[in-house]
C-alpha positions in Angstrom: 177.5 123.3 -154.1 177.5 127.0 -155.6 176.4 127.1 -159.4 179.1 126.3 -162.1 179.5 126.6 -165.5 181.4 124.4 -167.5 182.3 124.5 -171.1 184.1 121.1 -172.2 185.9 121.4 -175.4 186.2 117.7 -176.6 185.8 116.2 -180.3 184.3 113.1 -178.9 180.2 113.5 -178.0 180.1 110.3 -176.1 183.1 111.9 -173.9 180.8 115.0 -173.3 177.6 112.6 -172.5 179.8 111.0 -169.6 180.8 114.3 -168.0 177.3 115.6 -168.4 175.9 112.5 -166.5 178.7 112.8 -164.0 177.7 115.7 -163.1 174.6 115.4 -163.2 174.8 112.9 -160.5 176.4 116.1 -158.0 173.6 117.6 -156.0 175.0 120.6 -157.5 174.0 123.3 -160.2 176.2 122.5 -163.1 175.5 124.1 -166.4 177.8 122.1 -168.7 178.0 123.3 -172.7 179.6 121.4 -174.6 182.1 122.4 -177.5 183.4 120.1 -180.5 186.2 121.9 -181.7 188.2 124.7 -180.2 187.8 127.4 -183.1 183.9 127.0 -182.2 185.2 127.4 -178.8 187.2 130.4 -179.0 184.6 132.4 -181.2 181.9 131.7 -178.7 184.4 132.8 -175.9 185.1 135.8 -178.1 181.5 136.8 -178.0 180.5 139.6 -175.3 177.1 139.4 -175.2 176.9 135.9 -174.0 178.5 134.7 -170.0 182.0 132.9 -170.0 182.0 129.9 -168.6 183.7 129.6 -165.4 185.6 126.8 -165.9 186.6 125.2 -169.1 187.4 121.0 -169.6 189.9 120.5 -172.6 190.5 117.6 -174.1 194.0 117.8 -175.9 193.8 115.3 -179.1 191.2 117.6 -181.4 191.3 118.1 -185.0 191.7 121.0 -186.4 192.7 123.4 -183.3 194.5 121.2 -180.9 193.9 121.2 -177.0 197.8 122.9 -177.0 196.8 125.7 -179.7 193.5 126.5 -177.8 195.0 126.8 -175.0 198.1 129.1 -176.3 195.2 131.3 -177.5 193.1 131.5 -175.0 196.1 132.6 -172.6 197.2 135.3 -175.1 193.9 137.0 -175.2 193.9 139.6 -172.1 189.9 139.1 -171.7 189.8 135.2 -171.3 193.7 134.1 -170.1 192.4 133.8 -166.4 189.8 131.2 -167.2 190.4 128.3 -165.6 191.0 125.2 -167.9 191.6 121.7 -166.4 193.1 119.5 -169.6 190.7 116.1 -169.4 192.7 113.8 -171.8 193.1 110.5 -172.9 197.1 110.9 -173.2 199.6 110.3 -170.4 202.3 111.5 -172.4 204.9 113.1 -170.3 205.5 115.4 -173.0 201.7 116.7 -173.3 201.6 116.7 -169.6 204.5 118.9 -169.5 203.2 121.0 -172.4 200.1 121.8 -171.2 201.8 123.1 -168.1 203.8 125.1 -170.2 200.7 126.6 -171.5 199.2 127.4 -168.0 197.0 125.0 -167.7 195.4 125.1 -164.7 195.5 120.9 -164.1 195.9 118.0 -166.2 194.0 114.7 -165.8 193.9 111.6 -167.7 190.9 110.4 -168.8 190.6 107.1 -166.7 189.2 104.1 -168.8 187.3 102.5 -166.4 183.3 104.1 -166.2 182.9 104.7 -162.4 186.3 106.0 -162.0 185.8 108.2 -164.9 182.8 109.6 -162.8 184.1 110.2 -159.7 187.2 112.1 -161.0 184.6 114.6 -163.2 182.6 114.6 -159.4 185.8 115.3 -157.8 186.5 117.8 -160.8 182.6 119.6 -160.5 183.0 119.3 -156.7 186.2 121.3 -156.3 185.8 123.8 -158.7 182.2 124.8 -157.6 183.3 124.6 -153.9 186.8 124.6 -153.0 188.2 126.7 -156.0 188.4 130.6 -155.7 187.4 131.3 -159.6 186.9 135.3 -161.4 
């Protein structure tokens, strides 16, 4: 696996803890930094001086900047709209879904409930990406 780095914009800490230790579990180099709101998000993508992450994890259901905002924002900005962002979220609404397609996200995926499933789908996530995926 090539390196990776991840920045997860999710509210919930326990959420990030899970995808941390998922990919942990890779025999992979996954830097993962983990983001609790998406104006904290955006300013540290904003910053220059610091490396973009080359894939970002976006949970939808935020307070504050919504998942749907972010990502509105992030595709308007000329210097971060071809980051890749998969939307991991707890919805299955057919309406977020098809927003967040509407917003150009690159993939949606619902967050499974289930522990080892939950896992293997950030794996599969972390596996593709560092390996499969063409990124900038």
């Amino acid at each position: 696996m090539a390196s990776l780095r991840v920045m997860m914009v999710d509210d919930d800490p326990a959420d990030a803890l899970l995808v941390r230790r998922a990919f942990d579990k890779l025999n992979a180099s996954i830097m993962m930094e983990h983001m609790s709101d998406g104006a904290r998000a955006l300013a540290r993508l904003r910053r220059s001086d610091l490396r973009r992450p080359d894939l970002i994890l976006l949970d939808l259901n935020m307070p504050g900047i919504s998942g749907l905002e972010f990502l509105k924002t992030l595709r308007a900005d000329p210097v971060l709209l071809a980051l890749p962002v998969v939307v991991l979220s707890t919805s299955n609404d057919p309406k977020d879904i098809h927003d967040a397609y509407l917003e150009y996200a690159n993939s949606y995926v619902q967050k499974p409930t289930d522990l080892s499933t939950f896992t293997k789908i950030v794996q599969d996530i972390g596996h593709f990406w560092s390996d499969v995926a063409l990124i900038p």
